[in-house]
N, C-alpha and C positions, 0 to 999 in steps of 0.2 A: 504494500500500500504506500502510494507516493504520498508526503506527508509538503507541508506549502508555508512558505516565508512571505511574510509582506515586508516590503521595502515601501519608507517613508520614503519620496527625491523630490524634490525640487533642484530645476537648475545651476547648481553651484558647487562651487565645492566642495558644501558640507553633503549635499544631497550626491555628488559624485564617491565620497567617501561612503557614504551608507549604500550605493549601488553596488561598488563592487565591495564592497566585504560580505554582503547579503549574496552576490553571484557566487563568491568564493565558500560560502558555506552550504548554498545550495547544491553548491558540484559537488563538492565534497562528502554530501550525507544524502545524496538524489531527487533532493526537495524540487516541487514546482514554485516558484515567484508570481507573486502582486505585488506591480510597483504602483504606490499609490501616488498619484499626483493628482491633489485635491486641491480644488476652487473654492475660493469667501462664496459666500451668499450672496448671490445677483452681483457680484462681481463681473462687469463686460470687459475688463479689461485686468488683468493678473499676472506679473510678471512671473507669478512663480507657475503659471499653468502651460504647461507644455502642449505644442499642437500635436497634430496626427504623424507627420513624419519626424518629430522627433521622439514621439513616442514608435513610433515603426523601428528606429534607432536603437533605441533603448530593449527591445523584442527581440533585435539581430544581436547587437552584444550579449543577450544574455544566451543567445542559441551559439553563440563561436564559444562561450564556456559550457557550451553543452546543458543548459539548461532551459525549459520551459517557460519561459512565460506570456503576461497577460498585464496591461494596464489600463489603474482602475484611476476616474476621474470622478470619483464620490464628492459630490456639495457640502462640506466639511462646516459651512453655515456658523456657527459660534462657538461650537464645541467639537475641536479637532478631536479629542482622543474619546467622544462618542463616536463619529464616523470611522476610526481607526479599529474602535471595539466592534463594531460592527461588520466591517471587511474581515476579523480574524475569528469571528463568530460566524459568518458566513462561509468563509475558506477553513475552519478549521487548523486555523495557522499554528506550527507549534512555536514560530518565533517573527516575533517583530525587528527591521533591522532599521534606527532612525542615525542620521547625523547630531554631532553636535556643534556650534560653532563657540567660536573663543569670547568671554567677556568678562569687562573689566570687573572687580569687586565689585565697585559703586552699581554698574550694571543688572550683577546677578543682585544685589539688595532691591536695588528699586524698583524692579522689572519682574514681572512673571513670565515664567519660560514654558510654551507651550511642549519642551523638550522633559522639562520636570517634571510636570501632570502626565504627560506620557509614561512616565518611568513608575511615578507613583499609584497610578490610576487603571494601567491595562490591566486585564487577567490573562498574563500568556507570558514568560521569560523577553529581553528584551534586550539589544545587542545595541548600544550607542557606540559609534566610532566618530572622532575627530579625524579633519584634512590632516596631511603632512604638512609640515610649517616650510 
């Protein structure tokens, strides 16, 4: 039984770092991937929403590391890690793969990290990787 990782990406390099460590563990253990590239709510214009050929992209790289997959463009609306609970309740994922990016002290104090609530909040094991500096 093939067992399924959802990969958090957005375009960047923190979403390039959660891509391919999420490829590398899926080759690895023969898991199929969801990569989630999730849209605001009525959002018409989202820098972090990937179009069709670059999602067709993202489909080819992950078939040259020999793995499966599928991307999902779920309306993530206000509450990212209800839409992410729901792709891995849906897929049965045994593991979620998100980036993380770097910030200051003052930062992580004043600021809520849609990457914490993630960590805190999924029911399902949860693989944060930072870019290479």
């Amino acid at each position: 039984m093939t067992s399924t990782i959802v990969i958090g990406y957005v375009p960047s390099p923190v979403g390039e770092a959660a891509l391919e460590a999420g490829l590398a563990e899926a080759a690895a253990h023969g898991d199929e991937v969801v990569v989630l590239n999730s849209p605001r709510r009525r959002s018409t214009v989202d820098g972090e929403l990937i179009d069709e050929a670059a999602g067709a992209d993202l489909v080819a790289r992950a078939a040259a590391a020999g793995v499966t997959a599928t991307v999902d463009h779920a309306d993530h609306g206000d509450d990212l890690v209800e839409t992410f609970q729901k792709v891995v309740d849906r897929t049965s994922a045994r593991l979620v793969v998100i980036g993380l990016r770097r910030r200051s002290p003052v930062g992580k104090l004043v600021t809520g990290s849609d990457a914490q609530r993630l960590l805190l909040d999924l029911d399902v094991p949860i693989l944060a990787v930072k870019p290479a500096r």
